[in-house]
C-alpha positions as CSV (number, residue, x, y, z in Angstrom):
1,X,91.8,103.2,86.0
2,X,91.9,104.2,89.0
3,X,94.4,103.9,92.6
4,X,93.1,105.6,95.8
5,X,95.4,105.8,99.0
6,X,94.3,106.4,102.2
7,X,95.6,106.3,105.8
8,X,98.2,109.1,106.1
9,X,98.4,111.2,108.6
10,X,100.2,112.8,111.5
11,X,101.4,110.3,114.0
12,X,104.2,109.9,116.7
13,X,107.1,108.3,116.6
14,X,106.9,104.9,117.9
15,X,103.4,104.7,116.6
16,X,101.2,103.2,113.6
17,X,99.1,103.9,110.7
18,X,98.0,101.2,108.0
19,X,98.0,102.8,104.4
20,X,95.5,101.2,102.0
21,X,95.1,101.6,98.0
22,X,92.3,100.7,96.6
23,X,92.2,99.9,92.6
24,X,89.2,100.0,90.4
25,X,88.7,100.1,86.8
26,X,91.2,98.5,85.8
27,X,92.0,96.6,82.3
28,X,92.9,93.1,83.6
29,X,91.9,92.1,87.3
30,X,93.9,93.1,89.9
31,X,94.8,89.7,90.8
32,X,97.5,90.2,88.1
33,X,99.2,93.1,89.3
34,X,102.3,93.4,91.1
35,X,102.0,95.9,93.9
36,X,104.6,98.2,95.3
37,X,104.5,100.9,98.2
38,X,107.2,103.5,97.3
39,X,107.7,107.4,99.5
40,X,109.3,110.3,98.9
41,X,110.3,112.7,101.3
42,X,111.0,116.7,100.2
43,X,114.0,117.0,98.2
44,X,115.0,113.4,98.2
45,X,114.0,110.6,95.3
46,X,111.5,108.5,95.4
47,X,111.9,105.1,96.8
48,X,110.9,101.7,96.8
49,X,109.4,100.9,100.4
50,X,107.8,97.5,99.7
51,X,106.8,95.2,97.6
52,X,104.5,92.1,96.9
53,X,103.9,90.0,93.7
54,X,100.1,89.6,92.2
55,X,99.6,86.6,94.2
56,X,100.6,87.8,97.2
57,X,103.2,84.8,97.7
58,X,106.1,86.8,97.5
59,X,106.9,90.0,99.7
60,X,110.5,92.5,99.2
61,X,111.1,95.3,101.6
62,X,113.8,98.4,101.8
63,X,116.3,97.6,104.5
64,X,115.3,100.9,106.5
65,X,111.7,99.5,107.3
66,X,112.0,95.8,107.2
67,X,110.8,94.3,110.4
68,X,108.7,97.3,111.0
69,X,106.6,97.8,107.6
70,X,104.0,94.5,106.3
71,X,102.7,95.2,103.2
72,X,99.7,92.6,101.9
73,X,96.7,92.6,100.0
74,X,93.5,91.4,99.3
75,X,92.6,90.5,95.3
76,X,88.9,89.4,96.5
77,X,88.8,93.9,97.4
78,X,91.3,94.8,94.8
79,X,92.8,96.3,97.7
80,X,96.5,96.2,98.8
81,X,97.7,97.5,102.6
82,X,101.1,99.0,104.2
83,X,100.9,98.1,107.8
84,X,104.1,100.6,109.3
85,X,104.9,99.8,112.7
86,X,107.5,101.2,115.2
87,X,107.0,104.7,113.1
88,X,110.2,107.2,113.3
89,X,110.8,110.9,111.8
90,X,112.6,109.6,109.0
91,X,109.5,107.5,107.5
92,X,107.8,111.1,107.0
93,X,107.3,111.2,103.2
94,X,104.5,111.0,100.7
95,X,103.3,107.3,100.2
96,X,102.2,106.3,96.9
97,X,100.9,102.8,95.2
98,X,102.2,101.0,92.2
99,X,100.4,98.7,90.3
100,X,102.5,97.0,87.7
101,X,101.3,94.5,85.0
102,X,103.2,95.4,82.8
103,X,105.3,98.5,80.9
104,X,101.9,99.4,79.0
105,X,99.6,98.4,82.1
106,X,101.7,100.4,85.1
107,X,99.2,102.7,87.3
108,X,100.1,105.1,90.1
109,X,97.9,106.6,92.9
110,X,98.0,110.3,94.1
111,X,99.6,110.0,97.6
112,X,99.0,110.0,100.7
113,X,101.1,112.0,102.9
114,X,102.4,110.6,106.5
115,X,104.0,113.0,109.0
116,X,106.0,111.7,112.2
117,X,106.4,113.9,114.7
118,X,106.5,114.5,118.3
């Protein structure tokens, strides 16, 4: 099994990245997964950004990025996508996927970091 996020990096406030995490390998297809985007920043907990059931029908978001953050995904690429809009300081964190079937069948990716600063 396998989750691979890519897209961080430095960026300025007001501005954008798209985060992506891409799954492979896994036991059931992907179609099945729930997907979740959580962060954590140094020396806080770790936090549930967004969300979006294995259909993709159904979206949740934390109040701080709602209206700025789309998260969505693509089963056909086993692929799921944080579009963060409207970037601020305070969004600077680690960014890792979630891909949830289940207690037993519950994956994590490695992180990608994203920095915004002036």
């Amino acid at each position: 099994v396998q989750l691979v996020e890519s897209g961080g990096g430095l960026v300025q406030p007001g501005g954008s990245l798209r985060l992506s995490c891409a799954a492979s390998r896994f036991t059931f297809s992907f179609s099945r997964y729930d997907t979740r985007w959580y962060r954590q920043a140094p020396g806080q907990e770790r936090e549930l950004v967004a969300a979006i059931t294995s259909g993709g029908g159904s979206t949740n978001y934390a109040d701080s990025v709602k209206g700025r953050f789309t998260i969505s995904r693509d089963n056909a690429r086993n692929t799921v996508y944080l579009q963060m809009n409207s970037l601020k300081p305070e969004d600077t964190a680690v960014y890792y996927c979630n891909c949830r079937l289940n207690a037993r069948y519950d994956y994590w990716g490695q992180g990608t970091q994203v920095t915004v600063s002036s």
